[in-house]
C-alpha positions in Angstrom: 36.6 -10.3 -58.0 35.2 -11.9 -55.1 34.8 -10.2 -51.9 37.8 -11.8 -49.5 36.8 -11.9 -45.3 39.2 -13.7 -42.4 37.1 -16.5 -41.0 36.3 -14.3 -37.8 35.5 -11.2 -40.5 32.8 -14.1 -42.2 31.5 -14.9 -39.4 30.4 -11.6 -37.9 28.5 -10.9 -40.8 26.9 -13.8 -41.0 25.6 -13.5 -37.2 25.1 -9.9 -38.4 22.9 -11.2 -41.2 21.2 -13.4 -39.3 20.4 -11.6 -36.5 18.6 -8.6 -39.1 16.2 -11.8 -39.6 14.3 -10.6 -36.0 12.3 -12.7 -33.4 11.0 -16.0 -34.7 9.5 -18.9 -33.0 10.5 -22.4 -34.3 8.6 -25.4 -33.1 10.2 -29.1 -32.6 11.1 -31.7 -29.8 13.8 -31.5 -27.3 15.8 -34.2 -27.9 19.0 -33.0 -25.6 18.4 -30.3 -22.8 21.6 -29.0 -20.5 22.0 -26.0 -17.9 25.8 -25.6 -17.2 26.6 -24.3 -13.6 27.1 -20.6 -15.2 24.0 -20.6 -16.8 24.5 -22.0 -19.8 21.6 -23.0 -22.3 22.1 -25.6 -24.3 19.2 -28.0 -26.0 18.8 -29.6 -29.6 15.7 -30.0 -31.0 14.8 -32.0 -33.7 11.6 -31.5 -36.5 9.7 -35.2 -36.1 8.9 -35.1 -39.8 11.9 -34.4 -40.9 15.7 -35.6 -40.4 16.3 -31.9 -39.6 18.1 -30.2 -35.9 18.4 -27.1 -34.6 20.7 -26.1 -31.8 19.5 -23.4 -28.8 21.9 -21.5 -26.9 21.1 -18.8 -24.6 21.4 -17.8 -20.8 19.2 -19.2 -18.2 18.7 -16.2 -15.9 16.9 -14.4 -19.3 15.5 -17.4 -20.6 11.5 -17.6 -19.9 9.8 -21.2 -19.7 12.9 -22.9 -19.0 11.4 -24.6 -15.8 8.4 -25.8 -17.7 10.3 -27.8 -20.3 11.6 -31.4 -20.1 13.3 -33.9 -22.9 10.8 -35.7 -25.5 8.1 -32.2 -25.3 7.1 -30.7 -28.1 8.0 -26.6 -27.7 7.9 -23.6 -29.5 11.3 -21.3 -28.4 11.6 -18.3 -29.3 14.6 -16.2 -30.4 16.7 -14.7 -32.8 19.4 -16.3 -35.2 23.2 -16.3 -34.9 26.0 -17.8 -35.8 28.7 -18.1 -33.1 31.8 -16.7 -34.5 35.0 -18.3 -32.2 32.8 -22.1 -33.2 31.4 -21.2 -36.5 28.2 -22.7 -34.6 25.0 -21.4 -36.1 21.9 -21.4 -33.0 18.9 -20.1 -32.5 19.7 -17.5 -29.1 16.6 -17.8 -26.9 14.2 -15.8 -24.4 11.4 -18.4 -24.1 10.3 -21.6 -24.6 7.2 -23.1 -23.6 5.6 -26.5 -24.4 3.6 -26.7 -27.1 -0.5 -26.8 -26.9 -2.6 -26.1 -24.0 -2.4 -29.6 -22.5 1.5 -29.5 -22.5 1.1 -25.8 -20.9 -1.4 -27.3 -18.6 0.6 -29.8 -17.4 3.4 -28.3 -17.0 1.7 -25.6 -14.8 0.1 -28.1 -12.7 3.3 -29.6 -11.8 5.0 -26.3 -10.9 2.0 -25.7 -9.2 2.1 -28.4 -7.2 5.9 -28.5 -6.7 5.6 -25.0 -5.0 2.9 -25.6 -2.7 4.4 -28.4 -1.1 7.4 -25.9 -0.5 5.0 -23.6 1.5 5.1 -20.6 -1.5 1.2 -20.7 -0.9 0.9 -20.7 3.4 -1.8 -18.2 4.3 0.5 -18.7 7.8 3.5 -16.7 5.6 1.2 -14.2 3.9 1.5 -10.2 5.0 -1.1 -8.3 6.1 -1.7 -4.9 4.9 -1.4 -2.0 7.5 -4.5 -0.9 8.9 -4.9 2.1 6.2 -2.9 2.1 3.1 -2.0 6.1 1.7 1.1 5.3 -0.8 0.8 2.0 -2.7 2.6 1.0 -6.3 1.0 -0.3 -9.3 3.0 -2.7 -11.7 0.9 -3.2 -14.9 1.2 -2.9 -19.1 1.2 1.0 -19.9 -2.0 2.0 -21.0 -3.7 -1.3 -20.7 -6.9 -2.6 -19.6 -5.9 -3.7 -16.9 -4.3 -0.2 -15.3 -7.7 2.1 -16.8 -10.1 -0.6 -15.0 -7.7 -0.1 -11.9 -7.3 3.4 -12.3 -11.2 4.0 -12.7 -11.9 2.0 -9.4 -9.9 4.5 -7.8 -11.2 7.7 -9.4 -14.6 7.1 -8.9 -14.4 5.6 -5.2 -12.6 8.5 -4.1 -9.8 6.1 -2.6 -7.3 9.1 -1.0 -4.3 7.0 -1.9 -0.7 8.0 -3.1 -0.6 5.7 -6.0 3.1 5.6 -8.2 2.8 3.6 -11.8 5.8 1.1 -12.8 4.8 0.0 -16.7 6.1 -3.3 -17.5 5.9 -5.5 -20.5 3.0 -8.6 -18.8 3.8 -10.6 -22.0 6.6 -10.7 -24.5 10.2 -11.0 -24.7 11.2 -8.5 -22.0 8.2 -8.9 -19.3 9.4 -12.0 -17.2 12.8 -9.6 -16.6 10.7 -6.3 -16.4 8.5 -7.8 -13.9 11.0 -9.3 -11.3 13.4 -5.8 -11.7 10.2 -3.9 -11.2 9.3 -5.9 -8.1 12.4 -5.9 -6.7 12.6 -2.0 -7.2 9.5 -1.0 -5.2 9.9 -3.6 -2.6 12.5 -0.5 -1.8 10.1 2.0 -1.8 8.8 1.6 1.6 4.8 1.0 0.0 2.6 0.3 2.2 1.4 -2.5 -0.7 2.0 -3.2 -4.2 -0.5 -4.4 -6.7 0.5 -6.6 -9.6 -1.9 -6.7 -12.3 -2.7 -7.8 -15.8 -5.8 -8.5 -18.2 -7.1 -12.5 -18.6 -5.3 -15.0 -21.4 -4.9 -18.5 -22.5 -1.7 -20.1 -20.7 0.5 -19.0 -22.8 -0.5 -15.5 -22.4 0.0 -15.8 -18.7 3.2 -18.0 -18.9 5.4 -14.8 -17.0 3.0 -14.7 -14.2 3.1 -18.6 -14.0 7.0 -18.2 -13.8 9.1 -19.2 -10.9 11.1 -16.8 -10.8 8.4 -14.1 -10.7 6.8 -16.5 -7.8 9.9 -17.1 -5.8 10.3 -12.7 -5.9 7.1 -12.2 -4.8 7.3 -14.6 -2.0 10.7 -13.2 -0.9 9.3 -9.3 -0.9 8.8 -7.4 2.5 6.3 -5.5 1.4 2.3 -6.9 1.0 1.5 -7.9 -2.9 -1.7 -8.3 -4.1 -2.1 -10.0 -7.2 -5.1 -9.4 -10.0 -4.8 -11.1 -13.4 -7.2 -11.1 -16.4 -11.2 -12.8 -15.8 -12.9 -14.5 -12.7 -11.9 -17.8 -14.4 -7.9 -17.1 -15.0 -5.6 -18.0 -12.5 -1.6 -18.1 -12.7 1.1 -19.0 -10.2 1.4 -15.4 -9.0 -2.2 -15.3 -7.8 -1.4 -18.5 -5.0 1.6 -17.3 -3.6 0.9 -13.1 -3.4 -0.4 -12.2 -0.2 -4.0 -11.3 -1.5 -5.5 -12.9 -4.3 -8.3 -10.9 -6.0 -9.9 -12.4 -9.6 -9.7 -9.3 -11.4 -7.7 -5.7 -11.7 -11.1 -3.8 -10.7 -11.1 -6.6 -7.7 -7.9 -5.7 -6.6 -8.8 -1.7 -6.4 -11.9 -2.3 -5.1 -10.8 -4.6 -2.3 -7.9 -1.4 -1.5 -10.7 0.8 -1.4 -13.0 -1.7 0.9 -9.8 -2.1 3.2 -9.5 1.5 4.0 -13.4 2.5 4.0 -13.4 -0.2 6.8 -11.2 1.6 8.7 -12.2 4.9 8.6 -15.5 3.6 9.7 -14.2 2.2 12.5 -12.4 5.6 13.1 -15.9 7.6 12.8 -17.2 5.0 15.5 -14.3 6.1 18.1 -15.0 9.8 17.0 -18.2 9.4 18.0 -17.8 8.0 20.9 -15.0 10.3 21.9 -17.6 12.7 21.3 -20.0 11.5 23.5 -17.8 11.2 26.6 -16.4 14.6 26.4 -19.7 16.2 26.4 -20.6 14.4 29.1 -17.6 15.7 30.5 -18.1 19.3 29.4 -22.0 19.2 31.0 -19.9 17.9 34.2 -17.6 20.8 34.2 -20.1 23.6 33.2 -22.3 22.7 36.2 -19.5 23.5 38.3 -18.9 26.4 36.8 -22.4 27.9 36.7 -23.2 27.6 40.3 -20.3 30.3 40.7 -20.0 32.4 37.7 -24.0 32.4 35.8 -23.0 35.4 33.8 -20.3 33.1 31.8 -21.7 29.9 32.0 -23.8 30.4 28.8 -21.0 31.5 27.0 -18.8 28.8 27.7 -21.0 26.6 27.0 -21.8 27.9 23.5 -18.3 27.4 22.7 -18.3 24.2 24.3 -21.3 22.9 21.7 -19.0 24.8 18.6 -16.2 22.8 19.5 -18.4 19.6 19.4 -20.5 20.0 16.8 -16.5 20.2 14.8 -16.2 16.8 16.5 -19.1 15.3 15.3 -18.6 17.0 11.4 -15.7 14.5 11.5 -17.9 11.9 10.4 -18.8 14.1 6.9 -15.2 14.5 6.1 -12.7 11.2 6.7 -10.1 12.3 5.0 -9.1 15.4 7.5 -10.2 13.4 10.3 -6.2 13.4 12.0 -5.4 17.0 11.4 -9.1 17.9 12.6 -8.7 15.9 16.0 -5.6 17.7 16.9 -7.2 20.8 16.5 -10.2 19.5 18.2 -7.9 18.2 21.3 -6.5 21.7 21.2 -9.2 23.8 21.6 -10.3 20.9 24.5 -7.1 21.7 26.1 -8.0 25.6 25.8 -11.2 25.3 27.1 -10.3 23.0 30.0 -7.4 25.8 31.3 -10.3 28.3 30.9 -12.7 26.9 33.2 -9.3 25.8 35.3 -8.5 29.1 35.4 -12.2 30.3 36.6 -12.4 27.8 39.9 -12.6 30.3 42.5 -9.5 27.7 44.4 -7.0 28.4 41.5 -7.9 32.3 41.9 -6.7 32.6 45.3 -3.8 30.3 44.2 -2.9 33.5 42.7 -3.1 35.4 45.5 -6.5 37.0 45.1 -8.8 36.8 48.1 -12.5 36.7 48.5 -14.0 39.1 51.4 -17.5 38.3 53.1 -19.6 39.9 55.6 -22.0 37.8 57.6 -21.5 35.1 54.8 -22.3 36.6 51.7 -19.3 37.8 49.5 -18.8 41.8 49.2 -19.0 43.0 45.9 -19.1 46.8 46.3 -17.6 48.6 48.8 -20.6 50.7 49.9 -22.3 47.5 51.6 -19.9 48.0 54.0 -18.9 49.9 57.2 -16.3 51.3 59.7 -16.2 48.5 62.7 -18.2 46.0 60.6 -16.5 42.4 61.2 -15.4 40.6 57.9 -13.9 37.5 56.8 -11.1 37.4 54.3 -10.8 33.5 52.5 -7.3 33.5 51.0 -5.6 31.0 49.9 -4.9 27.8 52.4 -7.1 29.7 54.8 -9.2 32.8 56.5 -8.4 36.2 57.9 -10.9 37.4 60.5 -10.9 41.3 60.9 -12.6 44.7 61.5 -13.1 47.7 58.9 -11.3 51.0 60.5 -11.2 53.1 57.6 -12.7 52.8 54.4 -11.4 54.5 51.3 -13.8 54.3 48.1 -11.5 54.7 44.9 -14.6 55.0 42.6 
């Protein structure tokens, strides 16, 4: 006996059925092409060598290609069979569809192209800067590619002291247009410092998400500074024009990150040095000061003095410490200055010590002086004049 099914009940198997059939990718030309308001797909296309039609539904947000299309081209969509079951209307249920042949593709990229740049998507006027060092940056790319290991080995052998997070994405494919623009908008979250978008070189087609509109417009609307490296010196995509830095390669991109920041740690070494150089001639200053008063020190403070500089000047061999190393330097500055502060023979009487002096030279010993012998007593804010009567020798 026949197997007996509702409508509804024949129907779902029959999308069921169809839908086991997988991705395919039928070629033809668009002879009707509609967007509803919601999103909507809805084109026909036709076989020109046959009287046969085929009807393509789908949903515009998730639907790759879409913008580079127009009635009377000869595309390729791709998709997946289904019968819809409340119509009985069998479709092919898209994810992309791109003209056919490289001078369709062409074309068609040229006029988005163009269509962008009068919009101001490519000002360098708009374009972000990256901050003057970057330490934590993100790096969108196809797991285990070429792309990430040429990247990745940039990095490694430059030494680049960078906090560096991985978001793999599909670059190609049914998935990566969507992967790509969720990933984006994720780490433009993340409070990066910049985020690198890279992928390895490709014919048009290839590189059809990365000359998508959408990726273009979500790039262009990010906070955060986006460098862009796809495939060979020769590719070029849509992304490349409107990120912030272009560079013609995935090894260009990390070695322009690692150029960025060498820069400015040079320019740190520079003020190091020079910070160097004004304190010692500070220090030389100070120790003069100090040795016409106090000899037996003098050579002592100024060994430490040349320790604490010679830490300075070790800077330059080892960038990466350089801000936890000048606070420590500026501390032991600090120390050093309240110890030669604390030496002046002024700030000692401040503390009420006084300095006693016969005939003009300062008494150090008790037994250079005697009963009725005038003295001078220099405290602070001034000078007691007096006579010994009695002296009483403790030692």
């Amino acid at each position: 006996m026949e197997p007996r099914f509702s409508v509804s009940q024949f129907n779902n198997m029959i999308d069921l059925t169809l839908k086991g059939v997988g991705d395919v990718a039928v070629e033809g030309e668009i002879t009707s092409l509609n967007v509803s308001s919601k999103g909507g797909v809805n084109i026909v296309i036709k076989d020109p060598k046959e009287s046969a039609v085929l009807n393509i539904s789908g949903y515009a947000p998730r639907v790759e290609g879409l913008n580079l299309i127009a009635e009377g081209m000869q595309v390729v969509a791709f998709g997946v069979p289904s019968l819809w079951s409340a119509g009985g209307r069998f479709s092919l249920t898209i994810y992309k569809i791109i003209p056919m042949g490289a001078g369709a593709l062409k074309e068609a990229y040229e006029k988005l192209k163009a269509a962008l740049k009068a919009e101001g998507l490519f000002d360098e006027s708009r374009k972000r800067p990256l901050p003057e060092i970057v330490t934590r940056a993100a790096l969108i790319t196809g797991k285990d590619s070429a792309a990430q290991s040429d990247f990745l080995k940039i990095i490694r052998e430059n030494k680049v002291g960078i906090e560096l997070d991985l978001y793999n994405v599909q670059v190609q494919g049914k998935f990566a247009e969507q992967e790509i623009l969720q990933a984006l908008s994720y780490v433009d979250t993340m409070h990066y410092d910049c985020i690198f978008l890279v992928r390895g070189g490709g014919s048009l087609e290839d590189l059809i998400t990365f000359n998508s509109e959408k990726v273009a417009r979500q790039i262009f609307a990010m906070k955060t500074p986006v460098i862009v490296g796809v495939g060979h010196e020769k590719d070029e995509s849509i992304a490349d024009f409107v990120a912030d830095i272009r560079a013609s390669t995935p090894s260009q991109a990390a070695y322009y990150l690692f150029m960025h920041n060498q820069q400015f740690l040079e320019a740190q070494e520079l003020k190091l040095e020079q910070m160097a150089s004004s304190l010692r001639l500070q220090n030389s200053k100070a120790l003069q000061y100090i040795s016409q008063r106090y000899k037996g020190i003098a050579s002592i403070l100024r060994l430490r003095s040349e320790q604490v500089f010679r830490k300075v000047e070790a800077l330059s061999a080892n960038l990466k410490e350089y801000k936890s190393s000048i606070a420590l330097v500026s501390q032991k500055l600090i120390s050093l200055i309240r110890i030669l502060n604390s030496l002046d023979p002024q700030n000692v009487l401040h503390r009420g010590y006084a300095i006693v002096r016969s005939k003009g030279k300062i008494i150090k010993d008790i037994n250079s002086l005697n009963v009725g012998e005038d003295i001078d007593i220099k405290v602070n804010k001034g000078t007691i004049i007096s006579k010994i009567l009695k002296l009483n020798n403790d030692g």
